[in-house]
N, CA, C and O atoms as a GROMACS GRO file, in nm:
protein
  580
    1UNK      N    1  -0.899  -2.375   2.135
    1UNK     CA    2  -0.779  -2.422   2.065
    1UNK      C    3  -0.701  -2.304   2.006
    1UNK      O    4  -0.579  -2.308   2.019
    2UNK      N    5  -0.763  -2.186   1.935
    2UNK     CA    6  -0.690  -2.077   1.856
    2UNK      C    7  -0.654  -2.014   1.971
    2UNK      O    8  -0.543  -1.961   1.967
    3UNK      N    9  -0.728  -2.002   2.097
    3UNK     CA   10  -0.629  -1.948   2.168
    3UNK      C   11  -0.524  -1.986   2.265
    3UNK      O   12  -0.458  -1.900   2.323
    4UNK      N   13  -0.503  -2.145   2.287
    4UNK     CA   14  -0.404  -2.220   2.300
    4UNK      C   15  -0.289  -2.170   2.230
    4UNK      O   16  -0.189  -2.133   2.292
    5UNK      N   17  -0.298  -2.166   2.075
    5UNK     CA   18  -0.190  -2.190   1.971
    5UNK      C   19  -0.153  -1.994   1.988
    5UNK      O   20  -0.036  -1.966   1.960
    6UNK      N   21  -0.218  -1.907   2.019
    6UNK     CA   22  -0.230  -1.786   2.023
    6UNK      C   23  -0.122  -1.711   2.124
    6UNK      O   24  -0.048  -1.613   2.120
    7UNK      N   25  -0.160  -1.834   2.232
    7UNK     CA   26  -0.076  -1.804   2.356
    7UNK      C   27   0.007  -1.821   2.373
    7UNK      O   28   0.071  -1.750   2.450
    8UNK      N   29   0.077  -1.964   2.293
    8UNK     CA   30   0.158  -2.048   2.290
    8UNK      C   31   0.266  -1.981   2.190
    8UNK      O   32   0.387  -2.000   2.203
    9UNK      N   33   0.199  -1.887   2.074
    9UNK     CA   34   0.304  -1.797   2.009
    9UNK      C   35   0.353  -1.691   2.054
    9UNK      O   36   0.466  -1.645   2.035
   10UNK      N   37   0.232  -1.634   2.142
   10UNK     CA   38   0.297  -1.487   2.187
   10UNK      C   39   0.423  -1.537   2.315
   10UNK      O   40   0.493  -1.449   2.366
   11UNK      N   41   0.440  -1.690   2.357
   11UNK     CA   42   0.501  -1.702   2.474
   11UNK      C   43   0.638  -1.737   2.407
   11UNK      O   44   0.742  -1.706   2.464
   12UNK      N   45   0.638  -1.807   2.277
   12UNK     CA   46   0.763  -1.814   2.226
   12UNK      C   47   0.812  -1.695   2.173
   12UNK      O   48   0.935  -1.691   2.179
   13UNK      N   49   0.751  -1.577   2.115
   13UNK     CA   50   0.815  -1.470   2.104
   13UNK      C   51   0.882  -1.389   2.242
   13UNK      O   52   0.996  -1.343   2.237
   14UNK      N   53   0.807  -1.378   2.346
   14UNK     CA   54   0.839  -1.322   2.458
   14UNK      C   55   1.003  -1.384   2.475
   14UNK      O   56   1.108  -1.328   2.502
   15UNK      N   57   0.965  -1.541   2.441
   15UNK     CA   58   1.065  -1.582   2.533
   15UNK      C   59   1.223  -1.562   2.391
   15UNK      O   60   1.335  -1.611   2.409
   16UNK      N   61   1.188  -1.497   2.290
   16UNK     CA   62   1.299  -1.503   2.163
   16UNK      C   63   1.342  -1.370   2.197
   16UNK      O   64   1.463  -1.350   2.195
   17UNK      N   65   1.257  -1.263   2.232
   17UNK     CA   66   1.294  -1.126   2.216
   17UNK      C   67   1.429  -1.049   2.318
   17UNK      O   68   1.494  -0.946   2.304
   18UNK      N   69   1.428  -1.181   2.442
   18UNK     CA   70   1.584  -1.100   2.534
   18UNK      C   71   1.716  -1.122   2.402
   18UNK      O   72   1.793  -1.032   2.368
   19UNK      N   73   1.713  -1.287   2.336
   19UNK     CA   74   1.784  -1.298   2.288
   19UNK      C   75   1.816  -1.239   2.200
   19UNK      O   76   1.926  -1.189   2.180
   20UNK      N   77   1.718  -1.235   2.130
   20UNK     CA   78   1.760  -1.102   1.994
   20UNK      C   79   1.812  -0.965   2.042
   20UNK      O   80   1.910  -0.916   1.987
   21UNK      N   81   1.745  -0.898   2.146
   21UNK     CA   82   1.844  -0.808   2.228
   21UNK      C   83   1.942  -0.798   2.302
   21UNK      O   84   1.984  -0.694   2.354
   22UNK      N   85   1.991  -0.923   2.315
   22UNK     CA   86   2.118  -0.929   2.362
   22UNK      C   87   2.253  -0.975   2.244
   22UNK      O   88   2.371  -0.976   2.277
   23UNK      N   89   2.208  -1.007   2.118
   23UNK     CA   90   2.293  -1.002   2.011
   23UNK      C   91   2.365  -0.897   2.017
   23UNK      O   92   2.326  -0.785   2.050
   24UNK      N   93   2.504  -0.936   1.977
   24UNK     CA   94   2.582  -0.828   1.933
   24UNK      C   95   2.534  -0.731   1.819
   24UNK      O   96   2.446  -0.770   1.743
   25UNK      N   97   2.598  -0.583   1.802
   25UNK     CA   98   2.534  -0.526   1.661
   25UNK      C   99   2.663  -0.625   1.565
   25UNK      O  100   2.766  -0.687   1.593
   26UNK      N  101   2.582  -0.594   1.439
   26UNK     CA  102   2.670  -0.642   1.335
   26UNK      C  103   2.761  -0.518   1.281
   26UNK      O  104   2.807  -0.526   1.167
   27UNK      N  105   2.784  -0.422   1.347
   27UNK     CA  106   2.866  -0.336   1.308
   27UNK      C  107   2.923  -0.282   1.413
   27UNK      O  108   2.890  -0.334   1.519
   28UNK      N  109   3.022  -0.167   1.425
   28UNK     CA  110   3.090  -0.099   1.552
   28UNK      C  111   3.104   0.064   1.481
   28UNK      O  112   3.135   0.094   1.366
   29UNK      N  113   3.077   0.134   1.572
   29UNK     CA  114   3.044   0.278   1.555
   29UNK      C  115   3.198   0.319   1.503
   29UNK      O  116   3.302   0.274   1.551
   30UNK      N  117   3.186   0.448   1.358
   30UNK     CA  118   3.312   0.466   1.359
   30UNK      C  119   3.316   0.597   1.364
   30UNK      O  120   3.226   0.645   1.434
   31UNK      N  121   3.417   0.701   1.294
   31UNK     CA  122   3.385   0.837   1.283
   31UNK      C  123   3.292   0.927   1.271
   31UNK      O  124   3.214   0.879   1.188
   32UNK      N  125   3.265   0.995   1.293
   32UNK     CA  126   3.159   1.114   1.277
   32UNK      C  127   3.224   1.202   1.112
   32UNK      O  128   3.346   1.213   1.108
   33UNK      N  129   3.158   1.247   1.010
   33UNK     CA  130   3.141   1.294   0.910
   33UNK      C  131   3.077   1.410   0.887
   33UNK      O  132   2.971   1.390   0.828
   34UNK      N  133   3.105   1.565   0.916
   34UNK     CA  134   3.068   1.667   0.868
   34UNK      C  135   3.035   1.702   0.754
   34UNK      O  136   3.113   1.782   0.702
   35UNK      N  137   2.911   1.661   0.671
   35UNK     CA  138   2.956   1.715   0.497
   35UNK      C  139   2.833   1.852   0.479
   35UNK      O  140   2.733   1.881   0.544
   36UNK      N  141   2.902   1.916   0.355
   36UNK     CA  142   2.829   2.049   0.336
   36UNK      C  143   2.832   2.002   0.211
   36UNK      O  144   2.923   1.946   0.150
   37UNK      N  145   2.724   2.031   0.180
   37UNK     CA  146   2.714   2.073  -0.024
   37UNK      C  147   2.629   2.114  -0.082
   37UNK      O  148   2.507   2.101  -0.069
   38UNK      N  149   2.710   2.189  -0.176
   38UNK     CA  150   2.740   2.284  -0.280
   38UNK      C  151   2.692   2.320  -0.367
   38UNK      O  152   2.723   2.252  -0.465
   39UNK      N  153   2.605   2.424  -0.395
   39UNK     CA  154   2.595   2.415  -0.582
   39UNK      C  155   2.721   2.526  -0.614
   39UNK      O  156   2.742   2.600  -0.518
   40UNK      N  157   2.780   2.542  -0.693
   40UNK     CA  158   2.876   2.640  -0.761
   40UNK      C  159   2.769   2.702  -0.877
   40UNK      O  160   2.696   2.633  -0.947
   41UNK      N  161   2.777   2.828  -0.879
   41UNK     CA  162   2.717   2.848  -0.979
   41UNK      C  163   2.752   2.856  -1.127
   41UNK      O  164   2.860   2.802  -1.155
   42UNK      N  165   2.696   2.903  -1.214
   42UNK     CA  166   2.774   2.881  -1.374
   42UNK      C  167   2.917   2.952  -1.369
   42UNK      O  168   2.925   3.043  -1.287
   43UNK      N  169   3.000   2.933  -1.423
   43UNK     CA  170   3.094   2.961  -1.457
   43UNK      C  171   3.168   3.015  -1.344
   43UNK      O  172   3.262   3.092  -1.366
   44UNK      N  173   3.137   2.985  -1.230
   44UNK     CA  174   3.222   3.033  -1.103
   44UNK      C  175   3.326   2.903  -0.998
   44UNK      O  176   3.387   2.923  -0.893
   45UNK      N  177   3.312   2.767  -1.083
   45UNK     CA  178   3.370   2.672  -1.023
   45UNK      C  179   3.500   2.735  -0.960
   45UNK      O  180   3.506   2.738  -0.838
   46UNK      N  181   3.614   2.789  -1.040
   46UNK     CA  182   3.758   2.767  -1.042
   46UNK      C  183   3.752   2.891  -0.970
   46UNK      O  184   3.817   2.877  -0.866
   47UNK      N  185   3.706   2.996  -0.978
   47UNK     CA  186   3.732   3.132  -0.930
   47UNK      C  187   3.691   3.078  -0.784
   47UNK      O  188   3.764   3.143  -0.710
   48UNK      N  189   3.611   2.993  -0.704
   48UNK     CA  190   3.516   2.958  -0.624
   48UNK      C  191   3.649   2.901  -0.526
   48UNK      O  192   3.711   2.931  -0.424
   49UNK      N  193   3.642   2.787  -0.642
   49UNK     CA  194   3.781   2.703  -0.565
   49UNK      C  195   3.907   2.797  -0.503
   49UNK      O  196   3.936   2.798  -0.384
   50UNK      N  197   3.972   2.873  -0.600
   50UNK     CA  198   4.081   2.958  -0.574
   50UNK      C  199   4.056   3.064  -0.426
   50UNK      O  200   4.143   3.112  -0.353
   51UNK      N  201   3.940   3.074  -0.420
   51UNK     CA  202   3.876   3.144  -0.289
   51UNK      C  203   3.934   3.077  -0.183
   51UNK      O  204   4.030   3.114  -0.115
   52UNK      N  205   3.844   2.939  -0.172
   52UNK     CA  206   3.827   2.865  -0.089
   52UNK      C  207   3.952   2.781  -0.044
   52UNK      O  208   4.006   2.800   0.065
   53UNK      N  209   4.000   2.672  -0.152
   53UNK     CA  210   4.106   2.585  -0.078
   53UNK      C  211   4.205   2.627  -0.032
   53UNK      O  212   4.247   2.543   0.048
   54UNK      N  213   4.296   2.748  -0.038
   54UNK     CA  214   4.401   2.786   0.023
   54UNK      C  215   4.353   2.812   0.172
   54UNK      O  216   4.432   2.772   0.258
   55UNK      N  217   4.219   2.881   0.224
   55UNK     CA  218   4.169   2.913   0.397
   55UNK      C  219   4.167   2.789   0.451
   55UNK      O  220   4.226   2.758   0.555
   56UNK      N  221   4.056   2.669   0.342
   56UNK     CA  222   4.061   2.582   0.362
   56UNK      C  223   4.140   2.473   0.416
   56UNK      O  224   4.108   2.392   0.503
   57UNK      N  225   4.253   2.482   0.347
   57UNK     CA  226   4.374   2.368   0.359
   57UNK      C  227   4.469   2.441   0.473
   57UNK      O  228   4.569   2.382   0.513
   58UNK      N  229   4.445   2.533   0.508
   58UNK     CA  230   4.492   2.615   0.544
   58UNK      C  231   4.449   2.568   0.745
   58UNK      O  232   4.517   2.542   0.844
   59UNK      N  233   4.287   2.584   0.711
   59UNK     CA  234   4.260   2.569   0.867
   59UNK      C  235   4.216   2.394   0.870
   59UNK      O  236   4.199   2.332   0.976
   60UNK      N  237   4.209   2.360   0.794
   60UNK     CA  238   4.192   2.206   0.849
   60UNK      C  239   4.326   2.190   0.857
   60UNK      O  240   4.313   2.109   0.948
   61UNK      N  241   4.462   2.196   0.840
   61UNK     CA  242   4.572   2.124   0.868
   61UNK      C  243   4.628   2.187   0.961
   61UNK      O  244   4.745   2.162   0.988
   62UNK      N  245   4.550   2.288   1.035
   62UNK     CA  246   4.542   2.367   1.210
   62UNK      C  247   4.499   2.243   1.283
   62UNK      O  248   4.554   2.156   1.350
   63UNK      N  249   4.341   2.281   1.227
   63UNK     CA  250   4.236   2.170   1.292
   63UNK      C  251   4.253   1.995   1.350
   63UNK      O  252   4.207   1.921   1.437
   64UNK      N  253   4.348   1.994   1.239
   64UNK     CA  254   4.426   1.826   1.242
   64UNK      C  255   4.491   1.829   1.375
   64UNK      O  256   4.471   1.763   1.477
   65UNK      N  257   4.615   1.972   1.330
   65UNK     CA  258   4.736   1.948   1.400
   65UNK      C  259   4.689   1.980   1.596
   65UNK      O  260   4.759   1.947   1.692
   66UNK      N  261   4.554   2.050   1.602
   66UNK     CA  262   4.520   2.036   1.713
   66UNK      C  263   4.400   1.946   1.742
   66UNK      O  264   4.304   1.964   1.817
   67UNK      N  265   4.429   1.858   1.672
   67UNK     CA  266   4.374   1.705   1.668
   67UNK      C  267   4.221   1.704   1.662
   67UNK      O  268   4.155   1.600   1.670
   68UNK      N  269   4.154   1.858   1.643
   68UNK     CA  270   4.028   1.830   1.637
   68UNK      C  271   3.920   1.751   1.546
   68UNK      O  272   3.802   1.724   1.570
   69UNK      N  273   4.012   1.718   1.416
   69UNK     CA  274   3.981   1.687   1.319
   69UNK      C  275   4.037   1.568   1.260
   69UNK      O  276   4.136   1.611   1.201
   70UNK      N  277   4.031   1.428   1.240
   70UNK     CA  278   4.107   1.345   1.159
   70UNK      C  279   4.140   1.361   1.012
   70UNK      O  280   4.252   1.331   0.972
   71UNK      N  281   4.040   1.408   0.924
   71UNK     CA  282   4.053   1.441   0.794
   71UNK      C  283   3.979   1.513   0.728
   71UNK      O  284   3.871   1.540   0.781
   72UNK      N  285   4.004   1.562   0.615
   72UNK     CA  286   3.943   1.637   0.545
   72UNK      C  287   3.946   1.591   0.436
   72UNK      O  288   4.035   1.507   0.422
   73UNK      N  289   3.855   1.619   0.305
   73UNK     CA  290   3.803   1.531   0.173
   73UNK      C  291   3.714   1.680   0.097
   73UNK      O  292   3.646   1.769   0.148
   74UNK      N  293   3.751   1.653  -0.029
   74UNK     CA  294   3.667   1.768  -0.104
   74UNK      C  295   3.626   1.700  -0.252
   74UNK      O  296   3.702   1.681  -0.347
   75UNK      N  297   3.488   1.671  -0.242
   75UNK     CA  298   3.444   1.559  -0.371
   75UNK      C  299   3.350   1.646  -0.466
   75UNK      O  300   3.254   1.714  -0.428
   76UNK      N  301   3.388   1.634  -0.579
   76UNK     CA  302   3.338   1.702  -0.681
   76UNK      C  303   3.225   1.639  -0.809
   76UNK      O  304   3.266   1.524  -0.826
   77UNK      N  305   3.171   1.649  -0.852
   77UNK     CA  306   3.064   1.560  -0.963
   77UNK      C  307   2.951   1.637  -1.002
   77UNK      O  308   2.902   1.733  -0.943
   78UNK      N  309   2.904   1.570  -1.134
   78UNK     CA  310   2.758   1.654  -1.212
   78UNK      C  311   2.673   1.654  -1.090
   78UNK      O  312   2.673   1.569  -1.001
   79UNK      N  313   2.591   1.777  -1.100
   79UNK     CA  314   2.492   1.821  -1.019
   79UNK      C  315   2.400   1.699  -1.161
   79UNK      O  316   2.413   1.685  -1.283
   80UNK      N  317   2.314   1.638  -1.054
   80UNK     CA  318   2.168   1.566  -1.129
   80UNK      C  319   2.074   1.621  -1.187
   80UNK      O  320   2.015   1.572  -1.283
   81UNK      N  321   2.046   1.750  -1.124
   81UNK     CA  322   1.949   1.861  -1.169
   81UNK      C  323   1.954   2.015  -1.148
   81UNK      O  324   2.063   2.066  -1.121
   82UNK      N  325   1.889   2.058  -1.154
   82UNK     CA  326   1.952   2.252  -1.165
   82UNK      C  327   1.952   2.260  -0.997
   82UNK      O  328   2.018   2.351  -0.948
   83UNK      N  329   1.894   2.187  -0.924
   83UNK     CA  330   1.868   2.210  -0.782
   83UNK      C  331   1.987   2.107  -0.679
   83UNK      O  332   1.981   2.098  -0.556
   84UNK      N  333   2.073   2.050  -0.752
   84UNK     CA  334   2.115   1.931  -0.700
   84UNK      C  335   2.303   2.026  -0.705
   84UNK      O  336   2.361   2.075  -0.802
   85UNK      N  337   2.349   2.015  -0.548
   85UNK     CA  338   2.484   2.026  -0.528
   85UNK      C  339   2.605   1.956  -0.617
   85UNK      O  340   2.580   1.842  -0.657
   86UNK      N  341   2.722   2.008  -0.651
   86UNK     CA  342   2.831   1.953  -0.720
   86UNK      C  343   2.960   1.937  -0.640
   86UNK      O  344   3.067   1.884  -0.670
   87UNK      N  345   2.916   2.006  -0.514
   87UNK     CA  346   3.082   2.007  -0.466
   87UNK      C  347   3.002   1.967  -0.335
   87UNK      O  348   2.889   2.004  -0.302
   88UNK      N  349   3.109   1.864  -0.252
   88UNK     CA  350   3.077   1.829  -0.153
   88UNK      C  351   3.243   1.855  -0.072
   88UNK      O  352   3.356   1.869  -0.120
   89UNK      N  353   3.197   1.853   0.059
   89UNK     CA  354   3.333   1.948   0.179
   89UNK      C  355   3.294   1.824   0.284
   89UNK      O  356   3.183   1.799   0.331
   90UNK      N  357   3.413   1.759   0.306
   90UNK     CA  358   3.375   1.630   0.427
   90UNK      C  359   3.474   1.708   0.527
   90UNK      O  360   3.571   1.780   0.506
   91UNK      N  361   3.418   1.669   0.630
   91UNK     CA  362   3.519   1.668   0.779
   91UNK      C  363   3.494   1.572   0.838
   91UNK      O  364   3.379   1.536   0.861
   92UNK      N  365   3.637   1.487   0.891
   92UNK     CA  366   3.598   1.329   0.957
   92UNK      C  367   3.649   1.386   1.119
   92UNK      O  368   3.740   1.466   1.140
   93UNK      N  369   3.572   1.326   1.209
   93UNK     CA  370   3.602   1.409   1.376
   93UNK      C  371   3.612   1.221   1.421
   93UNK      O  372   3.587   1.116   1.360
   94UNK      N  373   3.645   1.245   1.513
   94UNK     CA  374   3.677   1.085   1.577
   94UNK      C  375   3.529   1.061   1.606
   94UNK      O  376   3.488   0.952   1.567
   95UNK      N  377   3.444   1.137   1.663
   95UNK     CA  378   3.332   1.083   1.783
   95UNK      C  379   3.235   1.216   1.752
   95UNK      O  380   3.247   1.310   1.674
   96UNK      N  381   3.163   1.190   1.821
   96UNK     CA  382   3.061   1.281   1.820
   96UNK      C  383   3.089   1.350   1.967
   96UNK      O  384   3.015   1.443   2.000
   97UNK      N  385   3.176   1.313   2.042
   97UNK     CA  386   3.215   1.376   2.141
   97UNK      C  387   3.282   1.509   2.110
   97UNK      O  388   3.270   1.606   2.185
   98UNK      N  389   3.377   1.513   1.961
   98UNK     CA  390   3.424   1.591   1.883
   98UNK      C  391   3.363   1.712   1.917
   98UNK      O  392   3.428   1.801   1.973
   99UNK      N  393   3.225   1.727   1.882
   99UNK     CA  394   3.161   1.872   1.874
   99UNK      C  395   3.153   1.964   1.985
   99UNK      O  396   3.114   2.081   1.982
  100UNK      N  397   3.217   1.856   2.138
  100UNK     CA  398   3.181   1.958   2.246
  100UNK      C  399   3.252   2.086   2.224
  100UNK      O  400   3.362   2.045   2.187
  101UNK      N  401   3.256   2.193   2.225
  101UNK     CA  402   3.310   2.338   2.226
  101UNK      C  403   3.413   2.362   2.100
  101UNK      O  404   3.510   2.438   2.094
  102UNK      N  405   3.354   2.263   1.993
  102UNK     CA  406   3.438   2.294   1.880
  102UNK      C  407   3.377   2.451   1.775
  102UNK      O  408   3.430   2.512   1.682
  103UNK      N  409   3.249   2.469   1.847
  103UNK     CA  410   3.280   2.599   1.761
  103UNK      C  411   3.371   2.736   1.815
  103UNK      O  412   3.398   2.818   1.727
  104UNK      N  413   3.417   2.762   1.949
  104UNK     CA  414   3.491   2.816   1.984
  104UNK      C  415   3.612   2.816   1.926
  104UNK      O  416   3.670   2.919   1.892
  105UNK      N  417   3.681   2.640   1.904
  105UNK     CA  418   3.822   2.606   1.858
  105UNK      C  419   3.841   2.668   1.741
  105UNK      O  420   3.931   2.747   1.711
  106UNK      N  421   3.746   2.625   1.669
  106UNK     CA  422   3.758   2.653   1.498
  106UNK      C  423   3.729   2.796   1.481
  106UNK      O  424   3.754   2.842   1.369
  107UNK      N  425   3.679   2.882   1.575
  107UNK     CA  426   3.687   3.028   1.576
  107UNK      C  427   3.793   3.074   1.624
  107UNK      O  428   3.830   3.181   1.577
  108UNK      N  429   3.857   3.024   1.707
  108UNK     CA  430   3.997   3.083   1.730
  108UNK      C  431   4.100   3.055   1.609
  108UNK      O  432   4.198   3.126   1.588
  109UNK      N  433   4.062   2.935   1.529
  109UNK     CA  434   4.129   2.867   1.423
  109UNK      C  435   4.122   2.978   1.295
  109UNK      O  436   4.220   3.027   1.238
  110UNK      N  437   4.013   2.999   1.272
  110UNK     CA  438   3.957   3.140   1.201
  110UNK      C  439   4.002   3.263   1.182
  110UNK      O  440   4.016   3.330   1.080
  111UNK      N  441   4.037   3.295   1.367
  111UNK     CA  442   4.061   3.452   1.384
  111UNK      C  443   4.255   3.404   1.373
  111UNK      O  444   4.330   3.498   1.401
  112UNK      N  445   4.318   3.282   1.338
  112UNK     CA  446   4.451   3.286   1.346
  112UNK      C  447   4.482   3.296   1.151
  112UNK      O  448   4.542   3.387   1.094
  113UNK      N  449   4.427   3.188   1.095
  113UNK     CA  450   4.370   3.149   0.980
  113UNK      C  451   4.363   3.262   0.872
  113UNK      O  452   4.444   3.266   0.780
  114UNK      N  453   4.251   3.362   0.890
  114UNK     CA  454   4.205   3.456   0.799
  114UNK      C  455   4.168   3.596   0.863
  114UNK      O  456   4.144   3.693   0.790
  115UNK      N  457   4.164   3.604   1.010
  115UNK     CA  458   4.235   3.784   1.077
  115UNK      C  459   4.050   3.764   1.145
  115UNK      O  460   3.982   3.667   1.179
  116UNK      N  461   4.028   3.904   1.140
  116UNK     CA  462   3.955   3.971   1.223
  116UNK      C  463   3.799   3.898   1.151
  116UNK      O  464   3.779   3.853   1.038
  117UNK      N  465   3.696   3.913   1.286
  117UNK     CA  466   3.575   3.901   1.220
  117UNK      C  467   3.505   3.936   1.092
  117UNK      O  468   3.437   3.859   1.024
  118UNK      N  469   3.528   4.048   1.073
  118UNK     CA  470   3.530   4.162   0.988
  118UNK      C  471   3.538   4.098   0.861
  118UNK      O  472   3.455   4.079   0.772
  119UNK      N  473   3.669   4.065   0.875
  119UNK     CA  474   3.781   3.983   0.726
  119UNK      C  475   3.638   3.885   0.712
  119UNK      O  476   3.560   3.882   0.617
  120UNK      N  477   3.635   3.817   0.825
  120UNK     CA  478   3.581   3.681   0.776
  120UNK      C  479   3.421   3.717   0.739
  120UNK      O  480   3.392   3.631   0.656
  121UNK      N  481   3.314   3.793   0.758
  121UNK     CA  482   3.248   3.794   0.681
  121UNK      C  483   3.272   3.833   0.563
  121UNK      O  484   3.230   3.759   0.475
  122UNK      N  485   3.337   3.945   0.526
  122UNK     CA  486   3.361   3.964   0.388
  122UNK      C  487   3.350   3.860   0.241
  122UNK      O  488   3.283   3.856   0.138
  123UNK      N  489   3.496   3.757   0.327
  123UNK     CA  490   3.524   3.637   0.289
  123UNK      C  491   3.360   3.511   0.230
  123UNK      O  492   3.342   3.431   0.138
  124UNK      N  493   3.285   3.560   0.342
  124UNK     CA  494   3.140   3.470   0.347
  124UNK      C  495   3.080   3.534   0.239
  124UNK      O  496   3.051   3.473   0.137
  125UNK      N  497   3.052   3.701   0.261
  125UNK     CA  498   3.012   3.768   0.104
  125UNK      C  499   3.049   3.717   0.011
  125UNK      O  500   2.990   3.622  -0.041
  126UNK      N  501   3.159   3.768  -0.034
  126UNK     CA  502   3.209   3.716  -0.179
  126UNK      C  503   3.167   3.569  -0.206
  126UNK      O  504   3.118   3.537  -0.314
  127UNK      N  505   3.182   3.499  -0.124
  127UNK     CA  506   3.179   3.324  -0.123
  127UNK      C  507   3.033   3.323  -0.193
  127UNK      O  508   3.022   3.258  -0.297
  128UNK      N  509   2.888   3.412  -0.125
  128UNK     CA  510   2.805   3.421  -0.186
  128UNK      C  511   2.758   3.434  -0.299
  128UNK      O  512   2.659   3.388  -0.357
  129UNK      N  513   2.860   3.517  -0.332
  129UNK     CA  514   2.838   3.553  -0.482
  129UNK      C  515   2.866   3.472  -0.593
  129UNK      O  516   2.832   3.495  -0.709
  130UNK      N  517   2.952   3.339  -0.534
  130UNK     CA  518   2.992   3.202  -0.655
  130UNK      C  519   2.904   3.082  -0.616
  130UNK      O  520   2.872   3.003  -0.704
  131UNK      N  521   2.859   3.062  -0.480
  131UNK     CA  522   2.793   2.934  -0.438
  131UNK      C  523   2.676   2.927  -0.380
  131UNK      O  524   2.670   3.020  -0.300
  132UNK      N  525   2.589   2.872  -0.379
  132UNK     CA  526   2.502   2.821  -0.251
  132UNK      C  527   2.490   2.734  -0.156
  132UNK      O  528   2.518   2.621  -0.196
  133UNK      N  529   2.455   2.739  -0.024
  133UNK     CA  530   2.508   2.612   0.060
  133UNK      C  531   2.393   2.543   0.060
  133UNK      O  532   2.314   2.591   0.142
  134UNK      N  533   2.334   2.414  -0.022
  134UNK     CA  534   2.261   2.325  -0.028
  134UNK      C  535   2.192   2.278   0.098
  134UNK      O  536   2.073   2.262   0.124
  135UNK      N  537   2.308   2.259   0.174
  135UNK     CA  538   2.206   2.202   0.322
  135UNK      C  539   2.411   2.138   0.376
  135UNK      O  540   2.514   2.123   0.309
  136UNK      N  541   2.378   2.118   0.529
  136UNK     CA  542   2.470   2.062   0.578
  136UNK      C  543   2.374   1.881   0.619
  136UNK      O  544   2.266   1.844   0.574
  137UNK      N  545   2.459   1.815   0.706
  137UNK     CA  546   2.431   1.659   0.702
  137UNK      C  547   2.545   1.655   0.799
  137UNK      O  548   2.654   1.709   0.779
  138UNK      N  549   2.504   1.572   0.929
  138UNK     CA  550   2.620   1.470   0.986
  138UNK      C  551   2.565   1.319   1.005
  138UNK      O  552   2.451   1.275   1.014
  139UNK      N  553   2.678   1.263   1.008
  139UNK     CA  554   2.677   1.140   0.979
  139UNK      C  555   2.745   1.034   1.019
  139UNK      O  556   2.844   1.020   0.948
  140UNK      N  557   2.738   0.973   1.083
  140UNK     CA  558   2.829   0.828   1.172
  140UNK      C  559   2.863   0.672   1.067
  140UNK      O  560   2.800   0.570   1.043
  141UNK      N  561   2.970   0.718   1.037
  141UNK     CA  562   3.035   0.598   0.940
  141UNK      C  563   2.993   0.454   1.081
  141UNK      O  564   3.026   0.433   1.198
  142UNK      N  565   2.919   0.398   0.997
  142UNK     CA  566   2.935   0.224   1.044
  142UNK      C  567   3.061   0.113   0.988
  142UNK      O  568   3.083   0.094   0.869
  143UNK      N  569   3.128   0.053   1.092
  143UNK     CA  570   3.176  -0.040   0.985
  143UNK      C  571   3.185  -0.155   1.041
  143UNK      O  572   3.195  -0.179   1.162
  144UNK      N  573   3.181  -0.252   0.921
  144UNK     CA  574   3.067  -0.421   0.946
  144UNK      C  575   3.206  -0.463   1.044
  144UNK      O  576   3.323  -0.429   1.032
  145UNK      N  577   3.140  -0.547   1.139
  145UNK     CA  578   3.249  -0.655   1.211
  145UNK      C  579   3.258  -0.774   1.135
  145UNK      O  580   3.333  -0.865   1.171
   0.00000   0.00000   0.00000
C-alpha cells in the first residue's frame, strides 16, 4: 500500500513538473547595472569629488552619446562601519551584450576624455590617495510583469 501511495505521488509530481516549467517568469529581464563602491577617506569627500565628477560627467555623456551607456547615477550615504563604502558610481548598459569590446570603447573614450595613458594613471594615483575601491558588482535589474 505505502508503495502504491509512493508511486502514485512521485507520478503526480512527474506529471506537475513540465507545467511548472513551462510557466511564464514573473518578471522580464531589464538593464544591466555596473556599480563600484567607495570608501572616501576622512576628510577627503569634496576634494575626491572635485577630482572625479568633471572626467566623470565628462566621459559618461561621451559614453551615452555613443550609446554605450543608458545612464549614469552617483549615490552617496553613511558608511555602516569603518569597513563599509559611502559613495556608490552606477552605470546602466541596455544588456549584457553591452560589455562585448566595451573596454576598448571606453579606452578610446579615456584617451579623448583625459589625454595620454600616462595622464591617466597619474589621475588613478592621486584618486588613491582620497579613496578605496571596496569591490565592483554587476547586476541585472528585474522588473515584475
Amino acid at each position: 500500500m505505502l508503495l502504491r501511495v509512493s508511486l502514485l505521488l512521485s507520478l503526480i509530481f512527474l506529471l506537475a513538473w513540465p507545467a511548472q516549467a513551462d510557466e511564464p517568469k514573473p518578471y522580464k529581464e531589464g538593464s544591466v547595472w555596473g556599480l563600484t563602491f567607495i570608501k572616501v577617506k576622512p576628510g577627503m569627500f569634496d576634494a575626491y569629488l572635485r577630482e572625479v565628477l568633471p572626467v566623470r560627467k565628462r566621459t559618461m555623456e561621451e559614453a551615452q552619446k555613443q550609446g554605450l551607456v543608458l545612464s549614469h547615477k552617483i549615490l552617496v550615504g553613511e558608511a555602516s562601519n569603518r569597513e563599509d563604502w559611502d559613495l556608490l558610481l552606477m552605470v546602466e548598459y541596455k544588456s549584457w551584450a553591452a560589455f562585448d569590446g566595451l573596454n576598448d570603447k571606453f579606452d578610446a573614450i579615456a584617451a579623448k576624455v583625459v589625454g595620454s595613458e600616462e595622464r591617466q594613471v597619474q589621475m588613478m594615483i592621486k584618486r588613491s590617495d582620497m579613496r578605496e575601491i571596496v569591490g565592483d558588482k554587476t547586476m541585472q535589474e528585474l522588473v515584475p510583469k
